[in-house]
mmJSON file of the N, C-alpha and C atoms, coordinates in Angstrom:
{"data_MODEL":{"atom_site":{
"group_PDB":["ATOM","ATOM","ATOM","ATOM","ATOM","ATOM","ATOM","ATOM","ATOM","ATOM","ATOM","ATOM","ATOM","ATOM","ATOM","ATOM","ATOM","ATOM","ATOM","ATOM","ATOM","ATOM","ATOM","ATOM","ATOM","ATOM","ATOM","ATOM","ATOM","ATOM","ATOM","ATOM","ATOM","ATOM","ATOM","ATOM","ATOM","ATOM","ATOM","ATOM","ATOM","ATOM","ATOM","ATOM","ATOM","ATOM","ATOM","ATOM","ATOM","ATOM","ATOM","ATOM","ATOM","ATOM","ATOM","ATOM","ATOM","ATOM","ATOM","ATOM","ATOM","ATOM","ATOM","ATOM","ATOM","ATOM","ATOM","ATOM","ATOM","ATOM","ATOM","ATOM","ATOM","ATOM","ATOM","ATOM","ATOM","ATOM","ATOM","ATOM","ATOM","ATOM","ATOM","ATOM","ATOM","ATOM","ATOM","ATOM","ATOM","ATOM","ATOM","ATOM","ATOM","ATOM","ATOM","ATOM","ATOM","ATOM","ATOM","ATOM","ATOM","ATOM","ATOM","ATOM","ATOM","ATOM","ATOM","ATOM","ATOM","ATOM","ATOM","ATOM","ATOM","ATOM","ATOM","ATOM","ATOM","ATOM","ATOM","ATOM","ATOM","ATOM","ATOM","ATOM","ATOM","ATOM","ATOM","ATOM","ATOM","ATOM","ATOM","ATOM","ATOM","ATOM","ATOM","ATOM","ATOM","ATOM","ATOM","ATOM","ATOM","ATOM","ATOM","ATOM","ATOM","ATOM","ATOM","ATOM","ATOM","ATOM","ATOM","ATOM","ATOM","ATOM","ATOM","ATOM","ATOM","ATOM","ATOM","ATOM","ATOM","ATOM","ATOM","ATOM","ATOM","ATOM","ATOM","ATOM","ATOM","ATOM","ATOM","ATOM","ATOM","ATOM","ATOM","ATOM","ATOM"],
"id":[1,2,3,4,5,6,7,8,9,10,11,12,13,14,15,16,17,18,19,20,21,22,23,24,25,26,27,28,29,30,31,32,33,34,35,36,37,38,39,40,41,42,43,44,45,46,47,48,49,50,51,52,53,54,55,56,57,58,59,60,61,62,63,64,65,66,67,68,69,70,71,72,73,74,75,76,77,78,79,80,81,82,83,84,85,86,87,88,89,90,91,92,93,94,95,96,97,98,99,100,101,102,103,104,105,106,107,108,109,110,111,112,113,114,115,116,117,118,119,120,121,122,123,124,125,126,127,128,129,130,131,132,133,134,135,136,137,138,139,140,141,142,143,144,145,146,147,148,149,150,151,152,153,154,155,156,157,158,159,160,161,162,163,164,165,166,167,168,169,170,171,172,173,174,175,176,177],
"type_symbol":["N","C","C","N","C","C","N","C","C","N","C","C","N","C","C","N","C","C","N","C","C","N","C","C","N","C","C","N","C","C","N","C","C","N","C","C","N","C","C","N","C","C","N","C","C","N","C","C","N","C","C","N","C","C","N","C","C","N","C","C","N","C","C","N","C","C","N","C","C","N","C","C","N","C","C","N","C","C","N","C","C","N","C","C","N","C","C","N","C","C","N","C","C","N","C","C","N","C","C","N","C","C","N","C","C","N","C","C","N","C","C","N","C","C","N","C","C","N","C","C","N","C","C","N","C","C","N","C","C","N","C","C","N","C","C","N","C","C","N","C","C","N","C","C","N","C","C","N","C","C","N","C","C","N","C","C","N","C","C","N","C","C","N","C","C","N","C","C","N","C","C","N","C","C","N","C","C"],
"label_atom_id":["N","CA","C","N","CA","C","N","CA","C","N","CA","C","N","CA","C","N","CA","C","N","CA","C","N","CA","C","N","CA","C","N","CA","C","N","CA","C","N","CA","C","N","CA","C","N","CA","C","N","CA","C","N","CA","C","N","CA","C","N","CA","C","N","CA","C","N","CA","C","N","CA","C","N","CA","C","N","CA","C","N","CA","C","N","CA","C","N","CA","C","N","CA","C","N","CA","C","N","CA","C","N","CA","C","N","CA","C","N","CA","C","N","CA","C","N","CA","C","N","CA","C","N","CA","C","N","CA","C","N","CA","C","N","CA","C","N","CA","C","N","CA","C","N","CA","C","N","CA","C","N","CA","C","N","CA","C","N","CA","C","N","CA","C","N","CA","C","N","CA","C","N","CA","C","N","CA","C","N","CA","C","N","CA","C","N","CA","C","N","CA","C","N","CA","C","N","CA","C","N","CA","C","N","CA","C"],
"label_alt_id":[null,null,null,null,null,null,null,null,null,null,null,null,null,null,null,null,null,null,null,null,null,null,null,null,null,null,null,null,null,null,null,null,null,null,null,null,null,null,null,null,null,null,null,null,null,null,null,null,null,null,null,null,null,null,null,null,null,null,null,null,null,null,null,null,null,null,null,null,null,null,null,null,null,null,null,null,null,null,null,null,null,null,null,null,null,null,null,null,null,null,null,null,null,null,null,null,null,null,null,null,null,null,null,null,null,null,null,null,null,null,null,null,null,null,null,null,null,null,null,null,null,null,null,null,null,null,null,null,null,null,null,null,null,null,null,null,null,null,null,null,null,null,null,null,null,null,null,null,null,null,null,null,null,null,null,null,null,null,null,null,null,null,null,null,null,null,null,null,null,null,null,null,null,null,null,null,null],
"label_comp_id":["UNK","UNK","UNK","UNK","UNK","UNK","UNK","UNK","UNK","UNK","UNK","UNK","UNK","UNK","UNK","UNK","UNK","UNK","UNK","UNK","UNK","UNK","UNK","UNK","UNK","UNK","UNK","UNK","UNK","UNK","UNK","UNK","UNK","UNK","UNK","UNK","UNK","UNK","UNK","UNK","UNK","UNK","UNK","UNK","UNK","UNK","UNK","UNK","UNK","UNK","UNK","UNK","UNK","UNK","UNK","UNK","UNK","UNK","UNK","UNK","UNK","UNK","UNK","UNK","UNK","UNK","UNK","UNK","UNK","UNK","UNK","UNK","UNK","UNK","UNK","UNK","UNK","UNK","UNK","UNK","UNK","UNK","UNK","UNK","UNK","UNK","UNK","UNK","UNK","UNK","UNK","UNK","UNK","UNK","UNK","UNK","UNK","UNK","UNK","UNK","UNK","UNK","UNK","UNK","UNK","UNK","UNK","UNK","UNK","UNK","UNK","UNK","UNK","UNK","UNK","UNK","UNK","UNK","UNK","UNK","UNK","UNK","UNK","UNK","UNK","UNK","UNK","UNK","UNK","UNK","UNK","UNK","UNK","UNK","UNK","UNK","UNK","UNK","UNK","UNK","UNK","UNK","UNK","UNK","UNK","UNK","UNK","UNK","UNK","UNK","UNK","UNK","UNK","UNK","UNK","UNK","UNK","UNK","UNK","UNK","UNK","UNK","UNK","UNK","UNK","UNK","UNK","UNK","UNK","UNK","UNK","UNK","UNK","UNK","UNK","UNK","UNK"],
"label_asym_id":["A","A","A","A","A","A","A","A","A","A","A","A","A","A","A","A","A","A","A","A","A","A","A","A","A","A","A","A","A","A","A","A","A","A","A","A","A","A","A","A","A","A","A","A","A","A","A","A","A","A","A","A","A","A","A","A","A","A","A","A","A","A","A","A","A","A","A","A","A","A","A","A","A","A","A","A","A","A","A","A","A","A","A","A","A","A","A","A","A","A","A","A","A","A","A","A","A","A","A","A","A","A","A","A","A","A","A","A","A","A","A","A","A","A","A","A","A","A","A","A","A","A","A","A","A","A","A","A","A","A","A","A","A","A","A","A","A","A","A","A","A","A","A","A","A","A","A","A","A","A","A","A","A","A","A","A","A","A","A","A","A","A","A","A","A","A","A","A","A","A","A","A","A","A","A","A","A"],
"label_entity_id":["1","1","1","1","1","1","1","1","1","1","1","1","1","1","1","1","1","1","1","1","1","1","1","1","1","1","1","1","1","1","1","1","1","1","1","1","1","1","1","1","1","1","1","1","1","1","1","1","1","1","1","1","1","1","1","1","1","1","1","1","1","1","1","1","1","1","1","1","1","1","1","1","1","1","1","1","1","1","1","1","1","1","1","1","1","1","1","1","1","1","1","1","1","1","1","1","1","1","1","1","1","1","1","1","1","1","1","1","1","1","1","1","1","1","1","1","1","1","1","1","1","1","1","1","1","1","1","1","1","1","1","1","1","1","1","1","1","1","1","1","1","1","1","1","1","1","1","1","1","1","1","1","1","1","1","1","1","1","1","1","1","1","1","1","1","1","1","1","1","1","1","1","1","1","1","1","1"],
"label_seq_id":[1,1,1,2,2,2,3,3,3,4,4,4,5,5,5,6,6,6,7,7,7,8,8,8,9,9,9,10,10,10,11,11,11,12,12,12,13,13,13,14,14,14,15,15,15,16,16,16,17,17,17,18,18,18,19,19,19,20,20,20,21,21,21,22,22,22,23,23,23,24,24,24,25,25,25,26,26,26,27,27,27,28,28,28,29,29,29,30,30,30,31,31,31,32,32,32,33,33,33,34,34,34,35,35,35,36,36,36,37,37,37,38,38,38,39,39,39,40,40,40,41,41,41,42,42,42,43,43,43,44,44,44,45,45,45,46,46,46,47,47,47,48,48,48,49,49,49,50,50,50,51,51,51,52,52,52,53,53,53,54,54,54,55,55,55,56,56,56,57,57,57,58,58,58,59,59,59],
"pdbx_PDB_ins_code":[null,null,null,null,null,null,null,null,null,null,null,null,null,null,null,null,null,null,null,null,null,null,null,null,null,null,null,null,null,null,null,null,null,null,null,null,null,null,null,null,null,null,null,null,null,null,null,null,null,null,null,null,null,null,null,null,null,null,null,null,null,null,null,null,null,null,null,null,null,null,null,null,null,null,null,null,null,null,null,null,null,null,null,null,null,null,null,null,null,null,null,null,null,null,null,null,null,null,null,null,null,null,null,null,null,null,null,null,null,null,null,null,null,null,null,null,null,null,null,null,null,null,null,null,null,null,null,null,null,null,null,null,null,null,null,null,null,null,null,null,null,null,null,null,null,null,null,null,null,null,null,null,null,null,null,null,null,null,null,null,null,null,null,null,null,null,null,null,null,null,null,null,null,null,null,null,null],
"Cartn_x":[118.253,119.145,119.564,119.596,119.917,119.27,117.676,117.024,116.698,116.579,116.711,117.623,119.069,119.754,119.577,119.081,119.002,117.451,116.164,115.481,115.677,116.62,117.257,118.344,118.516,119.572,118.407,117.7,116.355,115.845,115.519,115.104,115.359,116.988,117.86,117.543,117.528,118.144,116.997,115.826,114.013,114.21,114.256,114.23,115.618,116.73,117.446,117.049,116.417,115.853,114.612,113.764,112.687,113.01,114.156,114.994,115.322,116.225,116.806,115.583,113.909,113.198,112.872,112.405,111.547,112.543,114.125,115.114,115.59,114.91,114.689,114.197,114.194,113.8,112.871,111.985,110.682,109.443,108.445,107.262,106.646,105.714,104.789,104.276,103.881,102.714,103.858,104.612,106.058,106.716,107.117,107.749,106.865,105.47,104.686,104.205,104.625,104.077,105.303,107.045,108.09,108.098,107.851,107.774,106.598,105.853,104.385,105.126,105.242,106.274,107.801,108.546,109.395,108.936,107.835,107.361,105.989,105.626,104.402,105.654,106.712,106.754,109.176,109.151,110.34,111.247,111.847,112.417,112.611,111.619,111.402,111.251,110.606,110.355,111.716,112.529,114.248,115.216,115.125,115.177,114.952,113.593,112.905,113.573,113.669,114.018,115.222,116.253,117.49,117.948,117.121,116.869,116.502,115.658,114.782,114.556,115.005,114.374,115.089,114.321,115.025,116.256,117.342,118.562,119.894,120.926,121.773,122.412,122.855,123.292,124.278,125.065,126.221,127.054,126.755,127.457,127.067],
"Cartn_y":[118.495,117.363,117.28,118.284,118.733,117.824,118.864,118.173,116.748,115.999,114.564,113.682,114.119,113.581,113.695,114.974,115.381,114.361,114.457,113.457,111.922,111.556,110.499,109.807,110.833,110.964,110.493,111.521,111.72,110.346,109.874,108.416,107.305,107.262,106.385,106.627,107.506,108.071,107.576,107.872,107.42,105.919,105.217,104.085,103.312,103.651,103.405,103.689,105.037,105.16,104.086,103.563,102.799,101.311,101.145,99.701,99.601,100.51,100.833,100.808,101.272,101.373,100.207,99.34,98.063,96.99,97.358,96.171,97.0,97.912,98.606,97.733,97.321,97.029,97.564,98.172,98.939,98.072,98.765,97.758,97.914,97.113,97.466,98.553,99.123,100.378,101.5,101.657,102.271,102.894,100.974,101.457,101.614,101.526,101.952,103.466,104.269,105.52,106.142,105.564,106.055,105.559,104.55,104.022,105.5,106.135,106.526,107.943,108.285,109.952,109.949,108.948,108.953,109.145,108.223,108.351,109.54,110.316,110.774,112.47,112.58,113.918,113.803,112.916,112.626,113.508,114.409,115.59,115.684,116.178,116.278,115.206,114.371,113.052,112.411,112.534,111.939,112.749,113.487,114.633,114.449,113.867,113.758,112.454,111.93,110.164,110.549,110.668,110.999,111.681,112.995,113.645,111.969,111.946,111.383,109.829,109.638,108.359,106.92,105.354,104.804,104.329,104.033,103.106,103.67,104.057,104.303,105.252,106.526,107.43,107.999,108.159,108.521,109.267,110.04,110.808,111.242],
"Cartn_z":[71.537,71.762,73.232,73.982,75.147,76.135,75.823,76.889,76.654,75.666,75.45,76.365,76.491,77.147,78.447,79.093,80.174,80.521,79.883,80.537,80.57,79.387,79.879,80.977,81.397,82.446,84.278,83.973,85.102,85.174,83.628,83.454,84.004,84.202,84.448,86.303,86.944,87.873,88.748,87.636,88.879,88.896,88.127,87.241,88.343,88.91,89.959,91.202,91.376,92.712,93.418,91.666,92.45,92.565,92.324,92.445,93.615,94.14,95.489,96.683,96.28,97.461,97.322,96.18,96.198,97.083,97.178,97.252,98.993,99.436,100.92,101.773,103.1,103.997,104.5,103.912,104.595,103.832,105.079,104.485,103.308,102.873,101.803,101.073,102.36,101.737,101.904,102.34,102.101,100.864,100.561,99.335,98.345,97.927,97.138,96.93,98.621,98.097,98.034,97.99,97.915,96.099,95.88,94.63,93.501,94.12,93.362,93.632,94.881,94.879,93.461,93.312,92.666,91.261,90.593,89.704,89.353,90.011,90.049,90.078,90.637,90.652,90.236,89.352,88.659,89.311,89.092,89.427,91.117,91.593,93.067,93.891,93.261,94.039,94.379,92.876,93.216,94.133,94.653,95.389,96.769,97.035,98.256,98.819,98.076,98.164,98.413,97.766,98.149,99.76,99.799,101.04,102.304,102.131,103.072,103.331,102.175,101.75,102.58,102.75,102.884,102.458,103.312,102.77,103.616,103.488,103.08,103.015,103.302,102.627,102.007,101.047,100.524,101.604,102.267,102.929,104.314],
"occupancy":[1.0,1.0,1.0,1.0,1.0,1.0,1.0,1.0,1.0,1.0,1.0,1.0,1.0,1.0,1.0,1.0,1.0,1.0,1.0,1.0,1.0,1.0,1.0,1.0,1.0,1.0,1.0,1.0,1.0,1.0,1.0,1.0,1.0,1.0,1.0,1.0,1.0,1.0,1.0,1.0,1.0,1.0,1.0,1.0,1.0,1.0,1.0,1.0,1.0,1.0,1.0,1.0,1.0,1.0,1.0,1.0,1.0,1.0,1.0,1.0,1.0,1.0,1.0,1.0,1.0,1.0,1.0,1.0,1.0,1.0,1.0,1.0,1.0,1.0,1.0,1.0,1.0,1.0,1.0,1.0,1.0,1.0,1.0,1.0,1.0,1.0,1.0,1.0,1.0,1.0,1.0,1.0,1.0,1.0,1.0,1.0,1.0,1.0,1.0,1.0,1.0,1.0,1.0,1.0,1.0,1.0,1.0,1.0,1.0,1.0,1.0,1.0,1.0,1.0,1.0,1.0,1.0,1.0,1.0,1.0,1.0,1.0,1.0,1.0,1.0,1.0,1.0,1.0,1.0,1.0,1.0,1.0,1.0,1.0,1.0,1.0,1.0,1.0,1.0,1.0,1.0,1.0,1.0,1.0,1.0,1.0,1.0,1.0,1.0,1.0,1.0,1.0,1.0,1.0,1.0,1.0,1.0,1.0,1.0,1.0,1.0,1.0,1.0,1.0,1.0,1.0,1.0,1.0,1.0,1.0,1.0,1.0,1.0,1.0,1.0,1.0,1.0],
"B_iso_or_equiv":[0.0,0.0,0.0,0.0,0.0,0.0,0.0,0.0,0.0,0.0,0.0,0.0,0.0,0.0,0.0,0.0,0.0,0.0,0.0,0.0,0.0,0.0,0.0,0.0,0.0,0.0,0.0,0.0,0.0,0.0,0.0,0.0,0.0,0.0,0.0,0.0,0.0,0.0,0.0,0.0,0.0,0.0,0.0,0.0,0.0,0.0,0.0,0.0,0.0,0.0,0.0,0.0,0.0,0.0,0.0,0.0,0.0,0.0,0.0,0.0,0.0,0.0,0.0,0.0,0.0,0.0,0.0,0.0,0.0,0.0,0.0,0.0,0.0,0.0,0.0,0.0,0.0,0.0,0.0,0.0,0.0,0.0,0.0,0.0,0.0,0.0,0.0,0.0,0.0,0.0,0.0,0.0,0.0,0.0,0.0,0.0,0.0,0.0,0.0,0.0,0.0,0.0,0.0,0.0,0.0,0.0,0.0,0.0,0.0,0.0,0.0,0.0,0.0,0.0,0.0,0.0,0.0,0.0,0.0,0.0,0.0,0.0,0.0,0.0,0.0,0.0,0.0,0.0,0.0,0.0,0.0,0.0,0.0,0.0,0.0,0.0,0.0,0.0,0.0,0.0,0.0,0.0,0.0,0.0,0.0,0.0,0.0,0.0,0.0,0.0,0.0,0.0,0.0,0.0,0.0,0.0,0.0,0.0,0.0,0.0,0.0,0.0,0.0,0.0,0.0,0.0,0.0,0.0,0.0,0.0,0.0,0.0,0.0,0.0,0.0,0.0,0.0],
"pdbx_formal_charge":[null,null,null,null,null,null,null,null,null,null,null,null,null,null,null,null,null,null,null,null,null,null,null,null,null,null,null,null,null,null,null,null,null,null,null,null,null,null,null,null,null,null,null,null,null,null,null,null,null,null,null,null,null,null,null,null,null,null,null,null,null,null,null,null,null,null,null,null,null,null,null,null,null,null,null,null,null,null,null,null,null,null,null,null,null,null,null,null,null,null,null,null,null,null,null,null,null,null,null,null,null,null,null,null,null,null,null,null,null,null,null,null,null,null,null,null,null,null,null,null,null,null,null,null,null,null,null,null,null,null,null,null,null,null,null,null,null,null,null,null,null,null,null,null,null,null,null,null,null,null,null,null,null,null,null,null,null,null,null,null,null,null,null,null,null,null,null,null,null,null,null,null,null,null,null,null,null],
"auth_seq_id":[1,1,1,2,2,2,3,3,3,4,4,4,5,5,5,6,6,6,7,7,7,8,8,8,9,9,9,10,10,10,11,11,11,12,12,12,13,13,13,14,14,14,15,15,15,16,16,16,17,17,17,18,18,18,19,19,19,20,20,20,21,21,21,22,22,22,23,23,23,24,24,24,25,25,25,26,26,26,27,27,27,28,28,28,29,29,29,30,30,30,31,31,31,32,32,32,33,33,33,34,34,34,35,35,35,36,36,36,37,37,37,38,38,38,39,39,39,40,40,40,41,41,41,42,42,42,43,43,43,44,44,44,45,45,45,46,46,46,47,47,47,48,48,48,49,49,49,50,50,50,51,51,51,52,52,52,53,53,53,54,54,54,55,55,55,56,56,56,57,57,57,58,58,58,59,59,59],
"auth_comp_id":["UNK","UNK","UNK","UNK","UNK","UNK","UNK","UNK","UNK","UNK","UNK","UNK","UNK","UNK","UNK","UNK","UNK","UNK","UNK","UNK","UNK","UNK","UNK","UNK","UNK","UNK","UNK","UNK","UNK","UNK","UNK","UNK","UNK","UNK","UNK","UNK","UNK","UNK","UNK","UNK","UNK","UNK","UNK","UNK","UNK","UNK","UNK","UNK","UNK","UNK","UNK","UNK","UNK","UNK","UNK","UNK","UNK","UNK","UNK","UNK","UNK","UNK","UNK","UNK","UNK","UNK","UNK","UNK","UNK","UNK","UNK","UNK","UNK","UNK","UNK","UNK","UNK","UNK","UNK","UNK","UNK","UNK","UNK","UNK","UNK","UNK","UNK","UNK","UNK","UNK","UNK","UNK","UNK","UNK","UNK","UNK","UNK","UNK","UNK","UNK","UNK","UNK","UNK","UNK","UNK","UNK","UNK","UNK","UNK","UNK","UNK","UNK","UNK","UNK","UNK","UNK","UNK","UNK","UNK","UNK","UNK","UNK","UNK","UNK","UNK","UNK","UNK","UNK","UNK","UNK","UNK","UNK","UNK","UNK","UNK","UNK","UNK","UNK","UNK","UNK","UNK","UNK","UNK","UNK","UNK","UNK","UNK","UNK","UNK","UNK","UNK","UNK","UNK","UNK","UNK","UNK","UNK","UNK","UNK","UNK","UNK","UNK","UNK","UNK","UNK","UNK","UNK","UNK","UNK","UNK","UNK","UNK","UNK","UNK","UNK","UNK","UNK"],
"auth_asym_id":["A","A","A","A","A","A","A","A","A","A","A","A","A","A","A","A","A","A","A","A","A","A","A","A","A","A","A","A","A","A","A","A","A","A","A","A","A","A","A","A","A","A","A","A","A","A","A","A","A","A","A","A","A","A","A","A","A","A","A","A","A","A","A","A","A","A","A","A","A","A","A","A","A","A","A","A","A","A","A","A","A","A","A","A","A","A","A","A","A","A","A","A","A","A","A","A","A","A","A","A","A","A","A","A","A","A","A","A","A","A","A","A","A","A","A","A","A","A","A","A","A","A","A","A","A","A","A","A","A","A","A","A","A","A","A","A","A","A","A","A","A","A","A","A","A","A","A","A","A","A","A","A","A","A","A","A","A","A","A","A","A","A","A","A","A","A","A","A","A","A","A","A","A","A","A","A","A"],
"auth_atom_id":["N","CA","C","N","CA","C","N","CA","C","N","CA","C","N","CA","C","N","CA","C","N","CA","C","N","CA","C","N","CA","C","N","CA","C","N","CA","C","N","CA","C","N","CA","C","N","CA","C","N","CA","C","N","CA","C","N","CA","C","N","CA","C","N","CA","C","N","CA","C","N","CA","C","N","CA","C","N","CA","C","N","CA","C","N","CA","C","N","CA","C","N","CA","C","N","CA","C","N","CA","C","N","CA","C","N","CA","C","N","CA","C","N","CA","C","N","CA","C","N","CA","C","N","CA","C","N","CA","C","N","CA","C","N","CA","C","N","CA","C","N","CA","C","N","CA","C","N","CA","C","N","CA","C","N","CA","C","N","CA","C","N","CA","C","N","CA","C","N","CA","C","N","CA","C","N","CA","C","N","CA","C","N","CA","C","N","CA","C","N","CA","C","N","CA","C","N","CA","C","N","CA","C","N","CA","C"],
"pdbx_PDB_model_num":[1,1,1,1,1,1,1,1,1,1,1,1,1,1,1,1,1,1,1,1,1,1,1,1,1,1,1,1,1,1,1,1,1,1,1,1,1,1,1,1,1,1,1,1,1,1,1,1,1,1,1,1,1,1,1,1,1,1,1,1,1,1,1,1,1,1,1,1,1,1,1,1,1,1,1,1,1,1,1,1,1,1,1,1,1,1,1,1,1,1,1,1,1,1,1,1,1,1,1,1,1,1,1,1,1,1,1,1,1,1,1,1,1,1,1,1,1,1,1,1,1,1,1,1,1,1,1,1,1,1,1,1,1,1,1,1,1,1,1,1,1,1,1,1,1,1,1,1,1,1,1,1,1,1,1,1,1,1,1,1,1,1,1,1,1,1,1,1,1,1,1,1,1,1,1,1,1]
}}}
């Protein structure tokens, strides 16, 4: 039941991150391999993006 919630959580979280790059000011081929890292490695990719990624940063 745990981890259910917990990959739904991840779900939500990639699924926001690849909103945030498509709605980024960077070019094309950009947000497609920020879009393909987010989805291709869930976990780390949201991670990397956060780290690195275009936009914004919380802090």
């Amino acid at each position: 039941m745990g981890s259910g919630i917990v990959g739904l959580i991840l779900l939500a979280a990639d699924i926001y991150a690849v909103v945030m790059v498509l709605q980024s000011s960077v070019k094309g081929v950009e947000k497609l391999l920020w879009a393909l890292l987010i989805l291709l490695l869930p976990l780390a990719g949201l991670i990397i993006w956060y780290l690195l990624g275009p936009g914004k940063k919380p802090f």
